[in-house]
N, C-alpha and C positions, 0 to 999 in steps of 0.2 A: 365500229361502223365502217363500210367500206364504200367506195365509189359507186363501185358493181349493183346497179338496181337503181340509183339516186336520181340518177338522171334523165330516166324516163325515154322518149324520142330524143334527145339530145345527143347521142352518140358521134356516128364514124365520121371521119374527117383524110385529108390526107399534109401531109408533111410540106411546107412551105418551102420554097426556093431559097437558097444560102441570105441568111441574112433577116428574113422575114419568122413568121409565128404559124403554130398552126391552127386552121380553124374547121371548123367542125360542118359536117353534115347532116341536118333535124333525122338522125336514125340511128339504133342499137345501141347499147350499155356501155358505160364508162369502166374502167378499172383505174385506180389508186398502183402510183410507182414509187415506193418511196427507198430512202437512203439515209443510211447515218452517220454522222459524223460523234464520234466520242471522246470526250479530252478526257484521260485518264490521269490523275497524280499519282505518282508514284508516291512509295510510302522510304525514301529515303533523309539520312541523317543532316544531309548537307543538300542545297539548292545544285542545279545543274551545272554553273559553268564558276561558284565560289564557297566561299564556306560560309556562310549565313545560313540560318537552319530557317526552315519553312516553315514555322510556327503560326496556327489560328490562333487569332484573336489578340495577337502583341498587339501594342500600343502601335498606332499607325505611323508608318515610315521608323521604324525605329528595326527592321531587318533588314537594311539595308549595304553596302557599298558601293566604291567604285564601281567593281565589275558590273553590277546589276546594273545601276543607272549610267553606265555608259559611258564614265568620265573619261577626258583625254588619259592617254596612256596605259589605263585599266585593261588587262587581258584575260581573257575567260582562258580556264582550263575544266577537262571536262570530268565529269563524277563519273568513276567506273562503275561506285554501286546500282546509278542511276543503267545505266548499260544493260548490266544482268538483268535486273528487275524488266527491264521492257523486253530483253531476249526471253525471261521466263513466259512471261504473256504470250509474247508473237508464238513460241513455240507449243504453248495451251492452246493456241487458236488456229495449230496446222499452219503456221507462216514458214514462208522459206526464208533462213537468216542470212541473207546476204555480208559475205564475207569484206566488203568495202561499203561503203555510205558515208554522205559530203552532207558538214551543214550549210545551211546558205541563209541569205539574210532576205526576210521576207518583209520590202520597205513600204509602210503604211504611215498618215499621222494619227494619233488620237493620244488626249491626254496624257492617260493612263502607259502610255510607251516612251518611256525617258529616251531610250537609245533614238527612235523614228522608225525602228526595226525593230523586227522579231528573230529570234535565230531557230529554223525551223531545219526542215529536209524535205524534199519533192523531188526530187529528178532523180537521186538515189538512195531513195530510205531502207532503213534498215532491216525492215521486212516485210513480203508481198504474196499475195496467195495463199489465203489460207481459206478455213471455212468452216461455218458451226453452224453444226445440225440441230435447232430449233425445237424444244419439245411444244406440241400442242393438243395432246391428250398424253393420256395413262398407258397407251400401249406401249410396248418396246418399240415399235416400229415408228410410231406418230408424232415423225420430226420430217420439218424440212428444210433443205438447207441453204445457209445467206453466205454466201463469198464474200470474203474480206480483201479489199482491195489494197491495202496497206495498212503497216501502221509502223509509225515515225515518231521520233524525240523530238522535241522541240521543247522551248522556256515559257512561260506564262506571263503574262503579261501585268499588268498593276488593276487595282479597281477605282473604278471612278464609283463617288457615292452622293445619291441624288437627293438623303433626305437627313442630313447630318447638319449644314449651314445654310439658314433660312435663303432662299433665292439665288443659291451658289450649288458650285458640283465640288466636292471635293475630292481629292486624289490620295489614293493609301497604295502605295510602291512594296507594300512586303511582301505581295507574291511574286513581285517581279522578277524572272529567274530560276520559278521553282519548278521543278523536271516535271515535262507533262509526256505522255504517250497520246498519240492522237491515233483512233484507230477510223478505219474509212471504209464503209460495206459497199458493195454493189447494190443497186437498187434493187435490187429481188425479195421486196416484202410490200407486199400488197394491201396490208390495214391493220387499221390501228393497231387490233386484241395481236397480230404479230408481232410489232412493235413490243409491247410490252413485254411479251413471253421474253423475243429475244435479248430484251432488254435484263430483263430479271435476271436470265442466263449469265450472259453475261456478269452482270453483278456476282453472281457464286460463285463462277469461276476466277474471277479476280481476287475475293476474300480468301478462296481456298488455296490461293498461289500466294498467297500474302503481299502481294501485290502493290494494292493500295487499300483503302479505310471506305473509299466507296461512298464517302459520307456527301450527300449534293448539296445538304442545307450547307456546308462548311465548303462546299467548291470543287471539294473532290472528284467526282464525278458529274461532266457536264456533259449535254446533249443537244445535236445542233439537229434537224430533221430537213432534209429534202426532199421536196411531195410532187408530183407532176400527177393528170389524169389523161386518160387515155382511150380510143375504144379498144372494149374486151377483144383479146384476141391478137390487136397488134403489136407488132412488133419495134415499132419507134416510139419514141420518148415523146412527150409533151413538153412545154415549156413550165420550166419550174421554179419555184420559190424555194427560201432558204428561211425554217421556224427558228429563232431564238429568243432567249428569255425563260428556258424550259427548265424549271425549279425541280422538278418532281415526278417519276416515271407516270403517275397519274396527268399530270398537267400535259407530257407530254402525248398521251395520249388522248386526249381531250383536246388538244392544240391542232393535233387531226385530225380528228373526227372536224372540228371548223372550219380548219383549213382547206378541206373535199369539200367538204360543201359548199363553200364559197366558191372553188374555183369551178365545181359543174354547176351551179349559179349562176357564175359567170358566161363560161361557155355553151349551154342553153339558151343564154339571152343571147345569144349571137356573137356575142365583143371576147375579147383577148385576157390569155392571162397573163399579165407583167411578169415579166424576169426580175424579181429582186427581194432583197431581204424583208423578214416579217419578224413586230415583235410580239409574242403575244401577252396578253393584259390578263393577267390571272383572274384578277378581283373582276373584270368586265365579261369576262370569258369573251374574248374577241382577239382580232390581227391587227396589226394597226404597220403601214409600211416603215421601215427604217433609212431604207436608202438603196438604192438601185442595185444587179447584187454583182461582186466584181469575180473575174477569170482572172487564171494564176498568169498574164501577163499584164494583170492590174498592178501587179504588188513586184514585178521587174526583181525576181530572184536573180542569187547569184553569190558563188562559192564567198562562204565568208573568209576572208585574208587571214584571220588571225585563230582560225582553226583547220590544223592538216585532216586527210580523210581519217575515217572513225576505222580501223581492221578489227577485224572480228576474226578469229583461229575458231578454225573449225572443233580443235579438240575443247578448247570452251564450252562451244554449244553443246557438245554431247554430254560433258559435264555437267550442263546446266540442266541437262535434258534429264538425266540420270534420277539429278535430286526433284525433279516434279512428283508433287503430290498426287497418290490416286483423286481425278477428277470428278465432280459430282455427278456427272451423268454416268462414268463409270461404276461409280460407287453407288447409286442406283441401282442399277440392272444388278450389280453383285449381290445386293441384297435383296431382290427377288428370287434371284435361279439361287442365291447358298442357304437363306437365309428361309426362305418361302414365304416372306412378309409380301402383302399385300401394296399393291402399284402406289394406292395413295400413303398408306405407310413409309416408305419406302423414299416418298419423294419429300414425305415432315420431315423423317429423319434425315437427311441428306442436306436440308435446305440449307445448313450451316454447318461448316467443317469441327469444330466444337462438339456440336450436337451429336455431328457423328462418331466421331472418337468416343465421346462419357456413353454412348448408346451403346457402341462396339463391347468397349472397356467394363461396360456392366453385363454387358452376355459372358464374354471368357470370366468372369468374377463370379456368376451366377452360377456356368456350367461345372465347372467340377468337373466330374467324370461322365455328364451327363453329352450328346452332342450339342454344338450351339443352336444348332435349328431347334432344338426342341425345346427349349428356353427363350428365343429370340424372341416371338408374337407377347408371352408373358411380359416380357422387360420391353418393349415396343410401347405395349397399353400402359405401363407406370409410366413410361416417360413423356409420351404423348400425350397421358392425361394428367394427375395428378403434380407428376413434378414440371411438366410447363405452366400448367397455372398457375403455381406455386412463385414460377418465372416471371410472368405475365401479371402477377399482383405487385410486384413487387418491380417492375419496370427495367428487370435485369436479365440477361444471357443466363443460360441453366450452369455454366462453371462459375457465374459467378456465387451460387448459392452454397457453397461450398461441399457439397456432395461429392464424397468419393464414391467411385463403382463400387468399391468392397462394401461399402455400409448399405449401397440400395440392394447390393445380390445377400446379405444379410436379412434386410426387413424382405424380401421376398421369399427366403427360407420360413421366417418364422410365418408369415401367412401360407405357405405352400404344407409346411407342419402343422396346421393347426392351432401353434401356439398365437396366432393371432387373425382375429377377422379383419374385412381390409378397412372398414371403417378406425379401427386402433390403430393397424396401418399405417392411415393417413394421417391419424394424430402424430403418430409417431414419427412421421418423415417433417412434421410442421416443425414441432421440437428440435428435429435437427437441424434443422434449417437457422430457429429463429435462437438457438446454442453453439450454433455453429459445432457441433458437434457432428463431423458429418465425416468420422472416419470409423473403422472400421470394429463391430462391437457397442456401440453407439448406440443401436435399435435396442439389445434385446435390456442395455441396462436404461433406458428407458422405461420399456415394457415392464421392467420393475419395478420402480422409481414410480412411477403415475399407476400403477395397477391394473395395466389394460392388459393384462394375460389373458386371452378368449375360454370362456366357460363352457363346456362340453357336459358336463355333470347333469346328466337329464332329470333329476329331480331335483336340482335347484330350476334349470329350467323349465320344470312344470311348474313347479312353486308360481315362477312371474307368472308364466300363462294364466294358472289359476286366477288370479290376484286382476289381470286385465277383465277375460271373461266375467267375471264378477262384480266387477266394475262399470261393463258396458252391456247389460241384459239388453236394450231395445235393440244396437247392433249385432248381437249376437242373434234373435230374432228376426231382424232382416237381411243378416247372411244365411239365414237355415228359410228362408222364403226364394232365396235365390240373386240375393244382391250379392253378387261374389266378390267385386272390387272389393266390400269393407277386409279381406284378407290381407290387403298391404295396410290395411289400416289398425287391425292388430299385430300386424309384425313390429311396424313403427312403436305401438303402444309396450309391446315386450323390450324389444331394444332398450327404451327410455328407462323402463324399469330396470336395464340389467346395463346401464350405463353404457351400453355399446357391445358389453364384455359377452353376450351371449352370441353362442355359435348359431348363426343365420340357418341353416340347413338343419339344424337339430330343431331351432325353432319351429319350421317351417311344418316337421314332422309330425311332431305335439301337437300344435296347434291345428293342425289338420283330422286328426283323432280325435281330437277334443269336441270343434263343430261339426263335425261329422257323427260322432256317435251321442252328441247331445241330442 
């Protein structure tokens, strides 16, 4: 949902005098300005500035030290892994990697912050300018693009938890310290279903840099949304709020679609919208305010003493540039224009770097001497059908089922030969799965083993036919009257007879001469 339309007469307005809000004039459409902020975790061994490892679900306050909590004399030093990992990002997302960047201490109170401070970067982070082009359709072309305006290190703060001791807030310190990347867009996405696309994006591109775990129920990836409305057309900003509380790229898209509404609600009815934080109420589906919202000379940064600036060597970042993985949106388009898979194909395959590799890795295993293109759409439809479900029952990633590509360009031969129809197949690929037999040779001593060899032998295959027709005179009657459906419905009855093992196309034959010249 977007602003654009919501607001009926409520529209244009002009921009208030320094200091003041702006209000609106009863005419023309509203637009939605929205912005993101993203705390990223990295996926390193050790916390940001000590050696305490960043572990979910420890026993609370039990990863901690000095450093984290801030004690006299305690000095942070900084994680280089933690470094790469955020250049790998900035550099996945067109950032420029500023060869200097200062941390600074960014002073706030709240519980959850032993020190009183955060150790963040603002004035010189460590990368700026970048930009990602958005898909929002299937075309090649059907992206548009969101400016990233930074994105900076900084340490994480602790959690306060609100439903652990009856009428008390408790405090768990173990992420205090743990390396976050914080990236920052320009406002240039206009609604929600944006939001999410970019969001989504996002997320693959960070799994397939290995980056981070991406996981939000666990913290990993959080999301902060800055919303303002506007009339269509112009060019200034509205007064805007700041969404947190945002659990889930659904929630957080539903947080704005409320959020717009409320605020051309607001300014419709004449009156103002507040400059300040909102949380929103999952279970309520509502905003509810948190606290008025603060500008970066709230929080009175400033070079932190006990860390020199961060230098970055340029021949690192190329190094680091080097070893980037091809991209999903790369890897997309690759597999349209080489592969000649289909837009939505193309975009299941890709959606997880995994996915794509055993997808890849089962076409070269498939082809042979054959080209990959020519095999690809084949090994495409097993994986996107049968072995994701297979995935998807089983509440696991498709490597973890243990299939090697050699074993699925295997059970593909034997159905491409004949030796087997895809219903045995299937059988056959469950078997490996639930054997773990999932390497190479596997299918065809299966195919053995259980007897599902496909029957081609047209007079055993008359035999069944025989034996169904014979069995079912009134449907056979009212397929020769012109009920033609009951034809899936003797195929079905042959099959069952020939335990799977009869070749579908041979069936099809028979049985087609049979009511036909009965």
């Amino acid at each position: 949902m977007t602003a654009r339309g919501q607001a009926g007469e409520a529209g244009r307005g002009r921009m208030p005098e320094e200091g003041g809000e702006w209000r609106p004039d009863p005419a023309g459409e509203m637009e939605a300005v929205i912005g993101l902020e993203i705390h990223i975790q990295l996926l390193t061994h050790e916390k940001l500035f000590c050696a305490d490892v960043p572990e979910f679900g420890a026993e609370p306050n039990t990863r901690v030290c000095p450093v984290c909590l801030g004690l006299p004399g305690a000095l942070p030093v900084l994680n280089r892994e933690a470094v790469e990992l955020a250049v790998r990002a900035a550099l996945a997302f067109g950032c420029a990697i500023h060869e200097r960047s200062v941390f600074e201490r960014k002073n706030y109170f709240y519980p959850d912050l032993p020190k009183g401070y955060q150790i963040s970067q603002f004035k010189e982070p460590l990368a700026t300018d970048g930009v990602l082009h958005v898909r929002m359709g299937e075309g090649l072309d059907d992206t548009f693009p969101v400016r990233i305006r930074r994105m900076h290190l900084e340490e994480d703060a602790g959690k306060s938890i609100h439903d652990r001791v009856p009428d008390r807030t408790a405090v768990d310190l173990n992420r205090t310290g743990t390396p976050l990347v914080e990236m920052v867009s320009e406002p240039d996405l206009r609604s929600p279903a944006q939001v999410r696309s970019y969001l989504d994006q996002v997320k693959r591109i960070l799994e397939y840099l290995e980056v981070s775990d991406c996981n939000m129920e666990e913290g990993s990836l959080r999301v902060d949304a800055n919303v303002s409305i506007r009339p269509a057309g112009s060019v200034e900003l509205g007064t805007k709020t700041e969404l947190k509380n945002l659990n889930s790229f659904s929630g957080v898209e539903r947080a704005l679609e409320v959020e717009i509404a409320r605020q051309v609600a607001v300014v419709t009815a004449g009156d103002r919208v507040r400059h300040e934080t909102l949380l929103w109420d999952e279970r309520r589906q509502t905003v509810r305010p948190m606290r008025s919202k603060e500008e970066s000379q709230d929080y009175r940064y400033f070079p932190d003493p006990d860390l020199p600036p961060v230098w970055v060597a340029g021949t690192w970042v190329e190094e680091i540039r080097r070893e980037l993985p091809e991209l999903p949106e790369a890897r997309r388009t690759r597999f349209i224009e080489v592969y000649g898979l289909p837009a939505y194909d193309a975009g299941v395959l890709t959606s997880r770097r995994p996915l794509a590799d055993f997808f890849e890795a089962s076409v070269r295993a498939r082809s042979g001497d054959v080209q990959e293109a020519e095999v690809a759409k084949e090994v495409a439809n097993w994986v996107m059908g049968p072995i994701l479900a297979l995935a998807n029952a089983r509440g696991a990633p498709v490597e973890a089922l243990g299939l090697e590509p050699e074993a699925v360009a295997e059970l593909l031969a034997l159905v491409a030969t004949g030796q087997a129809n895809r219903r045995a197949a299937r059988t056959i690929l469950e078997r490996m799965v639930e054997s773990g037999s999932g390497g190479a040779g596997a299918p065809a001593a299966i195919l053995e083993a259980e007897g599902l060899a496909q029957v081609s032998d047209s007079s055993r295959i008359e035999g069944w036919v025989d034996e169904v027709l014979t069995a079912h005179p009134d449907e056979v009657t009212r397929f020769r009257e012109g009920e033609r459906r009951l034809q899936g419905f003797f195929m079905g009855e042959v099959m069952k007879r020939s335990r799977g093992k009869a070749d579908p196309g041979e069936v099809a034959r028979i049985l087609g001469g049979r009511l036909k010249g009965g």
